[in-house]
Structures are given as C-alpha cells and as structure tokens.
MIDOVO-667447 format. One line per field, with one value per residue (C-alpha): x, z, y. Coordinates in steps of 0.2 Angstrom, whole numbers, padded with zeros to 4 digits, always signed. Example, Ala and Ser with C-alpha at 12.3 -4.5 7.8 and 13.67 -1.06 7.14 Angstrom:
BEGIN
X <- c(+0062 / +0068) $
Z <- c(+0039 / +0036) $
Y <- c(-0022 / -0005) $
//
This chain:
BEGIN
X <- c(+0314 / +0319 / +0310 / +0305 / +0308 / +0296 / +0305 / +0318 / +0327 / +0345 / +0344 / +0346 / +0364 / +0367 / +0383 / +0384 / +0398 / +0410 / +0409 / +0415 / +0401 / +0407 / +0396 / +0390 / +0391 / +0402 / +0416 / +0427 / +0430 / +0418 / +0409 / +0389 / +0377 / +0363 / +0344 / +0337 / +0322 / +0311 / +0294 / +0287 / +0301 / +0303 / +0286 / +0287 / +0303 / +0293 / +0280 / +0293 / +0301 / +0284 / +0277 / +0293 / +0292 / +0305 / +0297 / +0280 / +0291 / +0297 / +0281 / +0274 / +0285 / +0284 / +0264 / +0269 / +0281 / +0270 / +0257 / +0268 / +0263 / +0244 / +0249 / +0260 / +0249 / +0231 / +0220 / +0206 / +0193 / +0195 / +0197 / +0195 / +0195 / +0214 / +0218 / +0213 / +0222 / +0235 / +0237 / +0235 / +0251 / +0261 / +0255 / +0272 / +0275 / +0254 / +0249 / +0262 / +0260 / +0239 / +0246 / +0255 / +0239 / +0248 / +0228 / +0222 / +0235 / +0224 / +0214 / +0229 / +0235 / +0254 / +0245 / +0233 / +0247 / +0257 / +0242 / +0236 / +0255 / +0254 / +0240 / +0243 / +0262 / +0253 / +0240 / +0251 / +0263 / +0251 / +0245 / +0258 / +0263 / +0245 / +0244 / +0265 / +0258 / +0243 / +0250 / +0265 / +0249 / +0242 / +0258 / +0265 / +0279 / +0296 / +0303 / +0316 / +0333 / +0343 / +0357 / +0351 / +0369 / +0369 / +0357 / +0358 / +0343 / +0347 / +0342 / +0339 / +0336 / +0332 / +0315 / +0306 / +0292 / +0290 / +0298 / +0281 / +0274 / +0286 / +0285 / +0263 / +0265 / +0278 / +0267 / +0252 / +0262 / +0266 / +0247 / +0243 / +0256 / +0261 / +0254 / +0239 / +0235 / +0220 / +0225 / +0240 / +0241 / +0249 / +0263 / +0257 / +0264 / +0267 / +0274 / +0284 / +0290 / +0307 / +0308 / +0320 / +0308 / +0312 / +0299 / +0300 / +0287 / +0290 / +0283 / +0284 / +0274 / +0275 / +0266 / +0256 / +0271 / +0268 / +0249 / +0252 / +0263 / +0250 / +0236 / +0246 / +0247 / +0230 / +0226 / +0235 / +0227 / +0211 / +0215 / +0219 / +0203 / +0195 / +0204 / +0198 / +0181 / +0179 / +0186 / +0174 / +0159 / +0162 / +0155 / +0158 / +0152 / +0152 / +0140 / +0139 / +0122 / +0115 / +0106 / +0086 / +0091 / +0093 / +0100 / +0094 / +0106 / +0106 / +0120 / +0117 / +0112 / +0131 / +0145 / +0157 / +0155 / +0168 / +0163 / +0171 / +0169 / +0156 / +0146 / +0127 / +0120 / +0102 / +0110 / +0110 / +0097 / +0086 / +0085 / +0086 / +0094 / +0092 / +0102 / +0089 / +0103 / +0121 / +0129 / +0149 / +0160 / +0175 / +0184 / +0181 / +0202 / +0210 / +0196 / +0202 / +0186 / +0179 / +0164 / +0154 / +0136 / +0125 / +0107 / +0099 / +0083 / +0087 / +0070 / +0073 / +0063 / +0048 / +0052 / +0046 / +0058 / +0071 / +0080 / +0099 / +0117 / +0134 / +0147 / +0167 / +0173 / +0157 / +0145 / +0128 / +0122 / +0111 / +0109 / +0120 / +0135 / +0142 / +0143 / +0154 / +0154 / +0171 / +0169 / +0159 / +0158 / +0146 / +0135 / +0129 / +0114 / +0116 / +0101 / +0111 / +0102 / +0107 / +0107 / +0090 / +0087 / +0080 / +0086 / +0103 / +0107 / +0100 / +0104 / +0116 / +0135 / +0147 / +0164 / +0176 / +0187 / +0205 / +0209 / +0204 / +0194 / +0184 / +0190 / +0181 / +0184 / +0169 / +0167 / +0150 / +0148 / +0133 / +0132 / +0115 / +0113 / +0100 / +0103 / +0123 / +0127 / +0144 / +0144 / +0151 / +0160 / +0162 / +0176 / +0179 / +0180 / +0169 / +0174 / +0162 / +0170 / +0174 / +0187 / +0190 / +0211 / +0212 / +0201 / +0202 / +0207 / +0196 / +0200 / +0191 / +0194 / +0180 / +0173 / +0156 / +0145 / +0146 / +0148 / +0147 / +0154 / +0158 / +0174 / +0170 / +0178 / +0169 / +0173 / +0165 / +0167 / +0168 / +0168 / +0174 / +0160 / +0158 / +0174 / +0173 / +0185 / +0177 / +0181 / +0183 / +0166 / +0177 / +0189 / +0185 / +0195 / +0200 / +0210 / +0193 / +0190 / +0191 / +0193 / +0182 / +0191 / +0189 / +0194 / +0211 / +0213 / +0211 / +0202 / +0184 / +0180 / +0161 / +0157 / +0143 / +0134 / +0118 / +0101 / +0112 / +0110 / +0124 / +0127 / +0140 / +0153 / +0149 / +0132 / +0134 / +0117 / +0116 / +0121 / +0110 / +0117 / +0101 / +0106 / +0120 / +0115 / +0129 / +0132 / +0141 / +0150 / +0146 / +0157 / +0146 / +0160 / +0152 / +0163 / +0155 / +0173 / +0179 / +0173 / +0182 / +0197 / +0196 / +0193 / +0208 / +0220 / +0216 / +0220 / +0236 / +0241 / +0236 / +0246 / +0260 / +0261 / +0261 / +0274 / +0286 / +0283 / +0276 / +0291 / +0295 / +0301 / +0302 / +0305 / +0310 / +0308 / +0315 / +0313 / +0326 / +0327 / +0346 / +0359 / +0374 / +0372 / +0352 / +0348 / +0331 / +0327 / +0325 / +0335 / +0326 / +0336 / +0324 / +0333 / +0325 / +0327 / +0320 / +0320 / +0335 / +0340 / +0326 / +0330 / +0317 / +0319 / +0328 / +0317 / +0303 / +0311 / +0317 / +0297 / +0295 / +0305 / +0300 / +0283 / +0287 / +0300 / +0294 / +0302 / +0307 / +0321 / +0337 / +0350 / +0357 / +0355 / +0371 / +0377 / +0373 / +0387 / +0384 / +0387 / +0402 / +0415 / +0415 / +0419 / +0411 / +0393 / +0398 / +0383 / +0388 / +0380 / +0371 / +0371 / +0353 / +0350 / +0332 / +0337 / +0352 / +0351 / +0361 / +0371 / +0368 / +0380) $
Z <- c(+0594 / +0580 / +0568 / +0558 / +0540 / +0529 / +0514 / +0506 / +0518 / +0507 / +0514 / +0531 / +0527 / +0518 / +0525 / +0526 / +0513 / +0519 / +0503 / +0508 / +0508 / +0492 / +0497 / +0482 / +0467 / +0473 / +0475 / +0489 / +0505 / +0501 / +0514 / +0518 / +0520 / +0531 / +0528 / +0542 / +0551 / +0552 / +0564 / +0554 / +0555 / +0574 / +0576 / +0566 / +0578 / +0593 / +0586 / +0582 / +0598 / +0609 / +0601 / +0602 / +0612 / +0625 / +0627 / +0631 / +0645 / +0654 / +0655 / +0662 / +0674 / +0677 / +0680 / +0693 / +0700 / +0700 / +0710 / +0725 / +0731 / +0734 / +0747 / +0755 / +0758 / +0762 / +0749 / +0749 / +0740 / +0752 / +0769 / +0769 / +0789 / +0788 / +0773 / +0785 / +0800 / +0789 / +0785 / +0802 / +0810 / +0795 / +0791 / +0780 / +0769 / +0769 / +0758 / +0746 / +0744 / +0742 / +0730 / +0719 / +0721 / +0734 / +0739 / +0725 / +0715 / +0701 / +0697 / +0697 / +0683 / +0682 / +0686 / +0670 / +0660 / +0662 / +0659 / +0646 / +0635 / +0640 / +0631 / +0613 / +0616 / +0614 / +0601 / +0592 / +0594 / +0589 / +0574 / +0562 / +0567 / +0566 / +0548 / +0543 / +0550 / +0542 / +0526 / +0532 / +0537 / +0521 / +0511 / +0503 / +0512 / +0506 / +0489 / +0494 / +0494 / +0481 / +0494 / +0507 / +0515 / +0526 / +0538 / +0555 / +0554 / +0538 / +0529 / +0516 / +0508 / +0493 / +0485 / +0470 / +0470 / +0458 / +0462 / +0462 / +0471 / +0485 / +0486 / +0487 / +0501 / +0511 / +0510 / +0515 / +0531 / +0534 / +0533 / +0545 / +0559 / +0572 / +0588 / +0598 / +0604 / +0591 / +0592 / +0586 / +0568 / +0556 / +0543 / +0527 / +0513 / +0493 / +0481 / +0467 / +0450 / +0448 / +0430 / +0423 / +0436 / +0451 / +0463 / +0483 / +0497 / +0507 / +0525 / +0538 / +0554 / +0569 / +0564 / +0582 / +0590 / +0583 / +0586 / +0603 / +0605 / +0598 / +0608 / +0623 / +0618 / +0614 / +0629 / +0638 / +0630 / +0636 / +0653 / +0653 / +0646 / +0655 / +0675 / +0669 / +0665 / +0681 / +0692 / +0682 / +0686 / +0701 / +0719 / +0736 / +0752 / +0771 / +0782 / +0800 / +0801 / +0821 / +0823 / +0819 / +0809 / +0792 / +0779 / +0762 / +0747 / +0746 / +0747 / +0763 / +0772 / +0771 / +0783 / +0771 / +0753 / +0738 / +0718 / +0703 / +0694 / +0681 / +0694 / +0696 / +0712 / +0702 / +0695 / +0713 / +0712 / +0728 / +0739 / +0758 / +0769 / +0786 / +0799 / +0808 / +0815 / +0816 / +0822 / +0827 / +0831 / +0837 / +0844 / +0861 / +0864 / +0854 / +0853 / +0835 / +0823 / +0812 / +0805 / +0803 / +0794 / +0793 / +0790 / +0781 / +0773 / +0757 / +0747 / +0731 / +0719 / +0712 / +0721 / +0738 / +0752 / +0751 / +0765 / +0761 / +0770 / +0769 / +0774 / +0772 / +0757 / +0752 / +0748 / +0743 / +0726 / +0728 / +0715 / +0703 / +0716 / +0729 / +0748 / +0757 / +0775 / +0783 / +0801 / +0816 / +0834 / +0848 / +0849 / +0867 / +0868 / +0881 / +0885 / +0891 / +0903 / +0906 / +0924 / +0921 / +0917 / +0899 / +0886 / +0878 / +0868 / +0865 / +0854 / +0848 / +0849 / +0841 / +0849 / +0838 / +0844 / +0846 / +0850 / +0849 / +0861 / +0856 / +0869 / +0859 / +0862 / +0858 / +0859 / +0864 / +0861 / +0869 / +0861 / +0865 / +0882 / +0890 / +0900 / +0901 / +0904 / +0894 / +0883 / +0888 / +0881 / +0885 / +0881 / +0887 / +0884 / +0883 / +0889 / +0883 / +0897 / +0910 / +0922 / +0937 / +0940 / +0955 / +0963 / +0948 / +0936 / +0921 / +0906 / +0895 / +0892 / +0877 / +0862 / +0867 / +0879 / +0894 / +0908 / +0898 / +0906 / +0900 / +0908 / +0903 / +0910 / +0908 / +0899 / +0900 / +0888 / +0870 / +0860 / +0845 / +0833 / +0829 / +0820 / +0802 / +0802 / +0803 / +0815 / +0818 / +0827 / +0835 / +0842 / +0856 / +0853 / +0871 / +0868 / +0873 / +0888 / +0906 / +0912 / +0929 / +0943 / +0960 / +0976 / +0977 / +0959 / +0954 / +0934 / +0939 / +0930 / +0928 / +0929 / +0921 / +0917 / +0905 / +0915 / +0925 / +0925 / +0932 / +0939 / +0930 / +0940 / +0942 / +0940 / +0922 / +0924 / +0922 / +0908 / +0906 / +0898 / +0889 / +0879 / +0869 / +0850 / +0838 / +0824 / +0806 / +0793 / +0777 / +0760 / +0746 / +0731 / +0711 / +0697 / +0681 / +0673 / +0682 / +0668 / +0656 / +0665 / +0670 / +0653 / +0645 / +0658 / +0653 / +0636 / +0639 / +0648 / +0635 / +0622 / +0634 / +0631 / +0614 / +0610 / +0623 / +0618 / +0599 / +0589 / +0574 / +0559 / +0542 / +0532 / +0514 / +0507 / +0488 / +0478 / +0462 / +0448 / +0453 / +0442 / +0442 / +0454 / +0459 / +0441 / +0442 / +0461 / +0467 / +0480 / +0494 / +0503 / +0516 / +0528 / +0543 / +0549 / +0566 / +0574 / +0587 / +0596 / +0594 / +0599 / +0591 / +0576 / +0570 / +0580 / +0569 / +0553 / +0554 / +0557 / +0542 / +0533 / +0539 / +0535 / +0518 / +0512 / +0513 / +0521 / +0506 / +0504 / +0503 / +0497 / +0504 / +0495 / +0485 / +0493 / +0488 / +0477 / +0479 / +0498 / +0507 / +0512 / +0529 / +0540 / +0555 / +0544 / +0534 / +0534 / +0538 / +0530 / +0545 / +0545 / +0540 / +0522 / +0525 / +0529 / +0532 / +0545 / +0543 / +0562 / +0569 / +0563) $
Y <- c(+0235 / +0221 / +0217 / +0202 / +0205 / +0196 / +0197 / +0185 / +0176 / +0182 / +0199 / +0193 / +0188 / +0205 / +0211 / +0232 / +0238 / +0249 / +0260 / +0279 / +0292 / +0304 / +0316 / +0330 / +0324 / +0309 / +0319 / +0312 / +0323 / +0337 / +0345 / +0334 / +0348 / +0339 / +0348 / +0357 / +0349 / +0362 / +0363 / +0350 / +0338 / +0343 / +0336 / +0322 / +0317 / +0320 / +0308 / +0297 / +0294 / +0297 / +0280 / +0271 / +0256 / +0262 / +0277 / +0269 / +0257 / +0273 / +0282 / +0264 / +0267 / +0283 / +0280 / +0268 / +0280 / +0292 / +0283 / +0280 / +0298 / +0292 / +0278 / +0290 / +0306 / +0304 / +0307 / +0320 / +0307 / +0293 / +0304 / +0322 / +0322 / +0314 / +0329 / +0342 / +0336 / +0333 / +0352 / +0358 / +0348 / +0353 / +0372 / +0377 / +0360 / +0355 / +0370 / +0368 / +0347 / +0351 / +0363 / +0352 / +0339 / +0326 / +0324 / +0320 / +0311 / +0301 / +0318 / +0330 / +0337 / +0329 / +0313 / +0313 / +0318 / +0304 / +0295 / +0301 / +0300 / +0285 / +0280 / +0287 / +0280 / +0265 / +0268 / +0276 / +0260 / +0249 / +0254 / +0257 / +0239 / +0233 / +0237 / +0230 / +0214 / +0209 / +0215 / +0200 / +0189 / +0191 / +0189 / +0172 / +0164 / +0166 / +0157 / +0145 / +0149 / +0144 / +0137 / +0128 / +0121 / +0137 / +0135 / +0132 / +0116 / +0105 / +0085 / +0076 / +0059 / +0052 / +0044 / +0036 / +0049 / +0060 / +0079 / +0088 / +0074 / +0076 / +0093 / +0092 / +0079 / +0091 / +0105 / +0096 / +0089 / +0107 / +0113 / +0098 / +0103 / +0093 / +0101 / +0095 / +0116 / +0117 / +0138 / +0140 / +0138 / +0127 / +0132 / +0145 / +0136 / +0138 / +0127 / +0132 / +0125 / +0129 / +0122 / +0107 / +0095 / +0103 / +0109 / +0115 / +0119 / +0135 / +0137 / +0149 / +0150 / +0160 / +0175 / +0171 / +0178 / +0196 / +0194 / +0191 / +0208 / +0216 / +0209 / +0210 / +0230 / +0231 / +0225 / +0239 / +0251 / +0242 / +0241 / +0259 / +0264 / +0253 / +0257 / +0277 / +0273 / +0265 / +0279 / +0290 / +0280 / +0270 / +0271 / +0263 / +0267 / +0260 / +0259 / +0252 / +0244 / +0239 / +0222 / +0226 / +0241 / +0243 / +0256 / +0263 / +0261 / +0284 / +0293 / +0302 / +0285 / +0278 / +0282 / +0287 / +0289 / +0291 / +0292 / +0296 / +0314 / +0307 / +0299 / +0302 / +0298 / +0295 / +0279 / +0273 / +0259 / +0261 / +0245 / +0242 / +0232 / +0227 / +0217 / +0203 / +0194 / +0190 / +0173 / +0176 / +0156 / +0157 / +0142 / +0138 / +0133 / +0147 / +0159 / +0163 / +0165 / +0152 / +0161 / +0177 / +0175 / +0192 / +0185 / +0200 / +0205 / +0212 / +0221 / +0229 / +0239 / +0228 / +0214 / +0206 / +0205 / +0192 / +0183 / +0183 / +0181 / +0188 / +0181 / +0187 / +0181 / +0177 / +0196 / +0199 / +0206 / +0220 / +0234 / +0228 / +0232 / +0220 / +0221 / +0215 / +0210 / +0223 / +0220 / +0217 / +0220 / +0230 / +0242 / +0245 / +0257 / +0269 / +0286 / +0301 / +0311 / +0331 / +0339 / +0345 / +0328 / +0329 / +0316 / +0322 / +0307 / +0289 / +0278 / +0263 / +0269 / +0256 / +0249 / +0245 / +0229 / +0230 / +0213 / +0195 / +0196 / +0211 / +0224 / +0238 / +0255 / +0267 / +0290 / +0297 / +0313 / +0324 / +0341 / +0344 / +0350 / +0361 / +0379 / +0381 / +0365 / +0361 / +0348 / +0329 / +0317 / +0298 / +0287 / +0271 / +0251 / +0237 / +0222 / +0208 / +0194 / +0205 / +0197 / +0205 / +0207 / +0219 / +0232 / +0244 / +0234 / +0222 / +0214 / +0202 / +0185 / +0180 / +0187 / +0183 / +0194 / +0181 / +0197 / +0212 / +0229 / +0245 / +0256 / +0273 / +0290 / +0307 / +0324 / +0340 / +0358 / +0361 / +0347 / +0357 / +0352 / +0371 / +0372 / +0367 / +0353 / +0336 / +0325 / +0305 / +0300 / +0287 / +0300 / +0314 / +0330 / +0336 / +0351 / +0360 / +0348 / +0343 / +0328 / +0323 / +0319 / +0314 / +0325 / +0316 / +0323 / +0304 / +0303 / +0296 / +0279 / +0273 / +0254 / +0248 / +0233 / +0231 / +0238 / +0249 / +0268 / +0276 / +0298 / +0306 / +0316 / +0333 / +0333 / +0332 / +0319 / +0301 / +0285 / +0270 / +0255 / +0248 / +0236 / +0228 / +0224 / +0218 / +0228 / +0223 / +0235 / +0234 / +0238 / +0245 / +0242 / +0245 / +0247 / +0245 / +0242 / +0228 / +0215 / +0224 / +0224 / +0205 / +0203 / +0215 / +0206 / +0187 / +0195 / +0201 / +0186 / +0175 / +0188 / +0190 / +0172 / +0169 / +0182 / +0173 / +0157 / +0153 / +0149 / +0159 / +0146 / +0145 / +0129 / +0125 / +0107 / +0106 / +0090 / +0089 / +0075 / +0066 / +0062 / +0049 / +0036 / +0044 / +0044 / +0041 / +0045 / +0061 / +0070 / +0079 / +0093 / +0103 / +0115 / +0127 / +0144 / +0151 / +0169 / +0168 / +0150 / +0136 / +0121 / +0114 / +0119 / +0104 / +0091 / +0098 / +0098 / +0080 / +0074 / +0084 / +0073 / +0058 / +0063 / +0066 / +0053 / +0037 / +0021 / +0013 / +0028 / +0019 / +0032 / +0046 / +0065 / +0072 / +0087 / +0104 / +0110 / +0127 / +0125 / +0133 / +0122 / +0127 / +0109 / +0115 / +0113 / +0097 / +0086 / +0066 / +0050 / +0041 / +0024 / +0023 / +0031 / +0036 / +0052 / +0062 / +0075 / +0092 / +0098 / +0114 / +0127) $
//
C-alpha cells in the first residue's frame, strides 16, 4: 500500500543511487552476513504480514468463500429435519461433511477462524495507521519549495501589493476554499518569511482521503462485530396462525424456532397475538394478487389490547422484534372418527397453495387410534373453485372459496412417528403404509365438500369437513444488531467515498520583491502538486490566483531562474498579463 509522505515535497523526487553495497567494513566484494530472525523476529513477521492490507483482502475473500458451503448444505440451526434426512440418503459422505461442520458453517471451528483473523488483520491495520495520521493531521504543511518551475500545475503574475500582504490574502483564500460540500475541509495553511522581503503560503488538503480509508476500515471492524453480536443474540421464529386463534410470543408456541448461542429465551417479552380476520384481493381478470391485510389484536404486557394490521411489506412491531406477514392460504377443519368411532383427530389442518389459484396440498396424520386399528394418513388437495373436467377429474379456477372441495386419498399403518427423526408435518412417510384401493385395485379418492362427513375405506371410520378458516404465517425476526449494522454500513459508504473521491493537493503561493523592469512590483509564482492525476488541480490553483492578484496586475512574472530548461514545461506569456498560467508537465 502507498503511502503519502507528509514530509518535504523534495524527497518525493529523490532518485535511489546506485552506490555498490561494500559490505563489512566497506570492503568491496566481502561476504554480507545477514542476522538470523530468531522466534521473535519470526513473530514479528507473521504480525507484519498478518495486518498487511493484502492479507486482510484475501481473508475477506476467503470469509466469503467460506460461506458458500452454508447455501449449499442444509444447516442444522435453520432445519434439522433436512440435516437428518440428509445423512440418511448419503450414509458414507454425510458423516464425514457433519464432521468437518458443513451443518453448521457460521459456528464451526474453520468458520470462526477465518473470522476471527480477519478481524485483528484489521485492527491491527488500523491502528498503526491511525496514529501516523493524526500526528500528519496535526502537523504544519510543508515549507515551499525552493523551485517551483517543476511542477506539473504552475502561474504567476505580478502586483503592487506588498509581499507579505500577498502572501496573508493567498492564504486566507486557501482557508476559505471554494467548495459548497460544508464537510470537506478547506486548505491548512502557513505562512513563512523567507527573509530579503519575500514571503510564501503553503497549503495542503486532502487529508480526508486518508480519513475515509480509515473510517471505511473502522467500519469493517464494526460490521463485524456488529453481524457476530447479532448471531449471538438474535431470534426468529414462524408460526402458522388459524383465523380466530392466536399464539403466545414463547418459544415452544412457534412452528419453528432458530437463536443464537447467547440467547435467553427469558428475554422473550411475553405478548399475544391473534388472527380476527384476513381480507385476500386478487384481481378479478388475472387473478394475480393485489393485497393481503391480516387484521390482528395485538395485547402486550401492561397495556390493553390494541387493534393492528400487517400487511407484506409493511410488519407489525410487537416485542421490540418485527412480524412479518410470510404467506396465507386454508386451513379446513376436518374431525377424524376411528372404527370404534371415538374422535381420533379434530382440528384445523393448513394447505399450503401451490399455484395462483391456491390449489393447496395438505397431510393429516391420525396417530391416535383405539384397539389395533393401524394408524391413517390423509393426503390430498383443496381446490377453493372446484371445476368439474371429467368424471374423476377437478381443478380450480379462483383463489376464493366460491365451491370449496377437498380430494383426498387414504393410508393406513405406521406412520413412523416412533422413530426419532423428525419429520415434515406437510409430508406423509409411506414407506410404512398401504394405500386404500378399491376392488379393481383402483387408489380410492374421497370427495368432499364443507358440512360433508364422508367413510373411509376399509373401515378405517369417517372424515367431516367442518369448516374452512384462513390461516396466515407469521415471521417472528429480532436482531438487536441490525441498527449497528445500518449504521456501520452508511459509514463505510460515506468513507468508501471520500477516500475515492477527495482530492489530495498541496499548493504553494510565494510573493518576492522584483527587480529590473518589476522593480517595485512584486512577482507572484504559485505552483500545485496533487497525489497521482488531478485534473483539477490546475483549474483550482488558477482561481487561487485570481483570488489573490488583483485586477489591476498588468505585468507578467520573471521566470524562475533556477528552473530546468526543459521545453516541454516552458511557461508562455498569454495575451493577458494578469496572470500567466504554467502547462502541465
């Protein structure tokens, strides 16, 4: 990484000298013994090149790299019922992958590592630099040069006032700046007495450039503490919520539920929420969606309860965490009866839509059956517009529940709750099971509309269709970090910024006593410097001297005798002697 000397400008046009190393005792040709590093100095070069800037680039990378395996494997945090499934269709390369934490990515031990490097690559970036530029914030600007014909921005001109004058008004026109952006900052300037009645002004600016690296790093370090702090702390959960039910913000009240390590479910602020009502509008010529509104009664601890809405886009506060409206759809309620004809199950079961027009597909799973009756499973469609196509065959052809009807086949056996790996409540596991069939050996499909009660096949008992309620899912999502973060990244935006774009310059303005034909007058030479190309570098220091030499200038400066005579950066008398601009060598 370059750096920006803050020292004399004369030491940036110090040539190397090719002088011959003379080794001991500056005899030529004897042998250079180089010391030996030793465990400190082993160290101190692993320091040294583990807070290089180059190194902190390749570890970013490598973080980024390393993150890939997390959207490629599922992760045990987010769905341990995928993880286990996963492992049991690949039984030689699963153990080994959960092994080497391709589960868990962001907790493994490789994972942290990287993460961790990362961060004191940084830190240990920052500071050194930190410290080299505000003792260069604090410092003077550099003394003008005594030749001023080489460099690349150069003018002149010539005026009545006094040198010292000159030099005071140049300097405060450097203080004053000429930008409109009220945060970046003006020139640091000093003015100097060089005896025999000369005096310049020395200004540099652009020390906002290096601020802006450093703010842009600082802010890296932020985010990074501030992204681990929230997977420590965070919390989100789902829960699918039936029309005139509710749920309690607990963690054993949510469908799913994911924290970090340092979590503690006690922080979880105890509210409730219940669904009174949901309005769906989809347009009558498309069918497409134009709104969903979940009108909710939200009561929290303390206060009364509150009337709310969610819509998508658009979640409701509630605990200091936000919840978002996920999805929507059915959720017919259906009373299972066993042969004996006791209640095996009853209750709300939710389709989830697979199309546009809310063909939903939906598992009931009755595990609870009397005597040594085998246990029955249901899957099937709802179709909220059933249309009629052929003798077996419906579809639907709206998202509203015009001519609701449920298609449903029937399984009987083992559902395979029993075996410790969880399963998908939206998937049956028919590895254990037989499907009913008719005598032709035909599957048996059940058709049924609300207020029906239909027999199952095989006197397996009966299925009442109730009801048909619409349910919502909700996205529980609290990150206590996530203000930091927007925060951090505004400011390495804004940093990222101001390194890119605030010039670096430094500008010399030097007023001397003239002789022969200025006798009397004093000449004015200024000349410009700037950190790699600036175009606008001469453009600036032109409305510097135009600001500082008055109009009434009427002769052009002598040239500076001590300047090479190089052609190529020959200054020409313009036509107009108020001042004489220098080109771009």
């Amino acid at each position: 990484m370059t750096t920006y000397r803050p020292e004399g400008l004369d030491d940036a046009f110090t040539q190397p000298t090719d002088a011959p190393d003379t080794g001991d005792g500056g005899s030529a040709g004897a042998p250079v013994q180089l010391p030996t590093l030793g465990f400190t100095g082993w160290l101190r070069w692993a320091w040294r090149q583990l807070t290089s800037m180059r190194v902190a680039l390749l570890l970013l990378m490598l973080l980024a790299v390393a993150a890939v395996p997390g959207t490629l494997f599922p992760q045990r945090v987010q769905d341990p019922a995928k993880v286990a499934q996963y492992l049991l269709d690949h039984p030689t390369t699963g153990p080994w992958l959960d092994r080497l934490g391709f589960f868990g990515v962001y907790s493994s031990v490789w994972f942290s590592a990287i993460y961790l490097l990362l961060f004191v690559s940084l830190v240990g970036c920052i500071l050194p630099r930190t410290k080299v530029h505000l003792a260069g914030v604090r410092g003077r600007p550099p003394r003008t040069p005594r030749r001023l014909g080489r460099f690349p921005a150069q003018g002149g001109g010539t005026t009545d006032d006094d040198a010292r004058a000159v030099a005071e008004r140049a300097a405060a026109t450097m203080r004053r700046g000429w930008t409109w952006l009220p945060f970046v900052p003006t020139y640091r300037v000093d003015v100097h007495d060089e005896g025999g009645g000369t005096w310049s002004a020395a200004g540099e600016r652009g020390y906002l450039r290096e601020t802006g690296n450093l703010v842009f790093h600082l802010a890296l370090v932020g985010l990074l503490v501030s992204v681990a702090t929230g997977q420590l702390l965070h919390y989100r959960g789902q829960a699918i919520v039936v029309q005139g039910r509710g749920f309690a913000n607990a963690q054993v009240d949510y469908d799913t539920f994911e924290n970090g390590t340092a979590f503690d479910p006690s922080t979880l602020v105890p509210f409730t929420l219940r669904l009174d009502e949901f309005d769906a509008r989809f347009d009558p010529e498309t069918l497409q969606s134009r709104d969903f509104t979940a009108h909710v009664t939200l009561t929290e601890p303390g206060d009364a309860p509150q009337e709310r809405t969610i819509k998508v886009n658009h979640p409701l506060t509630a605990g200091g965490a936000k919840v978002y409206l996920q999805g929507n759809g059915y959720a017919p309620e259906l009373t299972v009866r066993d042969a004996a004809g006791e209640v095996a199950f009853a209750g709300a079961v939710p389709f989830l839509p697979q199309d546009e027009v809310y063909t939903s597909r939906g598992v009931v799973k009755v595990p609870d059956v009397s005597g040594d009756q085998e246990q029955i499973g249901i899957v099937g469609y709802l179709l909220p517009t059933a249309t009629q196509v052929s003798d077996t065959l419906y579809r639907s052809t709206n998202p509203q529940p015009d001519e609701p009807l449920l298609v449903l086949s029937v399984w009987s056996g083992n559902l395979g709750l029993d075996t410790g790996v969880p399963q998908n409540v939206y998937e049956l596991d028919e590895s254990r099971m037989e499907q009913a069939v008719d005598a032709d050996g035909n599957a048996v499909t059940l058709y049924v509309r609300p207020g029906e009660t239909v027999e199952l096949p095989d006197g397996l008992g009966t299925l009442a269709f109730d009801g048909l309620p619409r349910f919502v899912a909700l996205d529980l999502r609290h990150d206590p970090a996530l203000p930091f973060v927007l925060v951090f990244s505004l400011l390495a935006f804004s940093g990222l910024a101001a390194s890119l774009f605030a010039p670096r310059r430094r500008v010399w303005v030097r007023a001397t006593p003239g002789t022969g034909d200025d006798a009397g007058r004093t000449v004015v030479t200024a000349a410009g410097l700037a950190r790699g190309d600036d175009v606008g570098l001469q453009p600036e220091l032109d409305r510097l001297l135009a600001a500082t030499l008055p109009s009434t200038t009427t002769a052009p400066p002598a040239p500076d005798p001590e300047a090479p005579a190089d052609p190529g950066s020959a200054t020409t008398t313009p036509s107009a002697p108020t001042v004489l601009r220098g080109s771009a060598t």
